[in-house]
C-alpha positions in Angstrom: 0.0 0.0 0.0 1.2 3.1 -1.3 0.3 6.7 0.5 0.0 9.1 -2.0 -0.7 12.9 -0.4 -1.2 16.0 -2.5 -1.1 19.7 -1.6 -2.2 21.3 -4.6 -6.3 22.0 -5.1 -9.0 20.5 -7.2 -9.4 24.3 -8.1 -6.1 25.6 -9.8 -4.1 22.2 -10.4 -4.8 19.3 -12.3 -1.8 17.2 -10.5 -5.1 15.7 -9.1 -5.9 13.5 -11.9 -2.0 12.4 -11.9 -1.8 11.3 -8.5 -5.6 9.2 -9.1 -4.3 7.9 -12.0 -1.4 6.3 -10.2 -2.8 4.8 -7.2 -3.3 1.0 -6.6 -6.4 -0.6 -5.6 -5.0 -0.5 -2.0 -3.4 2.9 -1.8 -4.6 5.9 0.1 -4.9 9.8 -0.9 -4.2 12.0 2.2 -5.2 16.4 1.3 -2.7 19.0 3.3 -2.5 22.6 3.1 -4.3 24.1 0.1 -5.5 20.5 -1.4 -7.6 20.0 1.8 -10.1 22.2 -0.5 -10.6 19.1 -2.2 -12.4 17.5 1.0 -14.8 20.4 0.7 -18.6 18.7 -0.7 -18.8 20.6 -3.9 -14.8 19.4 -4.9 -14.9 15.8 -3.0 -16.5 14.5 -6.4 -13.1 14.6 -8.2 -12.4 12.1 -5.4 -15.3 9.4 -5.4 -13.3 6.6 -7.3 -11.1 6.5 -4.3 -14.1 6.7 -1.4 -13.2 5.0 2.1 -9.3 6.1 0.8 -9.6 9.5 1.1 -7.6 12.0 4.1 -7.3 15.2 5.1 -5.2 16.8 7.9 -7.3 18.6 10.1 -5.0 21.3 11.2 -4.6 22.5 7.5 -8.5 22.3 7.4 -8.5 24.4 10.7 -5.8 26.8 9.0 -7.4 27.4 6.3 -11.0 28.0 8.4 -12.3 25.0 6.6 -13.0 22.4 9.8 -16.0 21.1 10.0 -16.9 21.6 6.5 -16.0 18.6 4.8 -17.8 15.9 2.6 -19.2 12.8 4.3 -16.6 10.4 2.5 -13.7 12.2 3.4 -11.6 10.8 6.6 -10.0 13.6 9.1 -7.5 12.7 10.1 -5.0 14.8 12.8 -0.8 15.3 13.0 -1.1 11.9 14.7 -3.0 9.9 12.2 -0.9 11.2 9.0 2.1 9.6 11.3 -0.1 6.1 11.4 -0.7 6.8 7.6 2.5 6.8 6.9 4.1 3.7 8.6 1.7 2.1 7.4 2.5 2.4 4.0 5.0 0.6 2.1 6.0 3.7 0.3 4.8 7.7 0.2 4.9 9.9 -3.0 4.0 13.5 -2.3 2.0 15.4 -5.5 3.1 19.2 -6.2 
C-alpha cells in the first residue's frame, strides 16, 4: 500500500488527476495545506473513485477555516494519524 498525499487544489491544479491515475487498488490519498479544499462537498466529487481512501489533515482544514466543512466520505485525520498513515504504507509519494 502506497500513500499518495497531494497539496495542490481540485481548483487551480490538475496534478489531481495524476496522483488518481497512479494509485493502486489499496493505496490511500491523504489532502494537506491548500489540497484539503478538495475534502470540501462541492470538490470531494473529483475524489469518489477513491471513497473509504480519502484523508485530510485537520489542522490544515482548521488553518485554512475549513473544519467542519467537509464531505461525508472524506476521513479527518489529525498530526497523529498522517504519522499512522505513513508507517503504514509501504511507500509515500508527495504530488506538487
Amino acid at each position: 500500500m502506497m500513500l499518495h498525499i497531494l497539496n495542490r487544489s481540485p481548483l487551480d491544479s490538475r496534478v489531481y488527476r495524476q496522483a488518481l491515475m497512479a494509485m493502486g487498488p489499496d493505496d490511500r490519498l491523504l489532502l494537506i495545506e491548500d489540497g484539503v479544499q478538495g475534502a470540501l462537498p462541492q470538490l470531494a466529487r473529483h475524489f469518489e473513485e477513491i471513497a473509504g481512501r480519502l484523508f485530510v489533515l485537520r489542522e490544515d482544514l482548521a488553518a485554512r477555516g475549513l473544519e467542519g466543512q467537509c464531505d461525508d466520505s472524506v476521513l479527518v485525520v489529525d498530526v497523529e494519524g498522517f504519522v499512522t498513515l505513513s508507517e503504514e504504507a509501504d511507500k509515500s509519494v508527495s504530488w506538487f
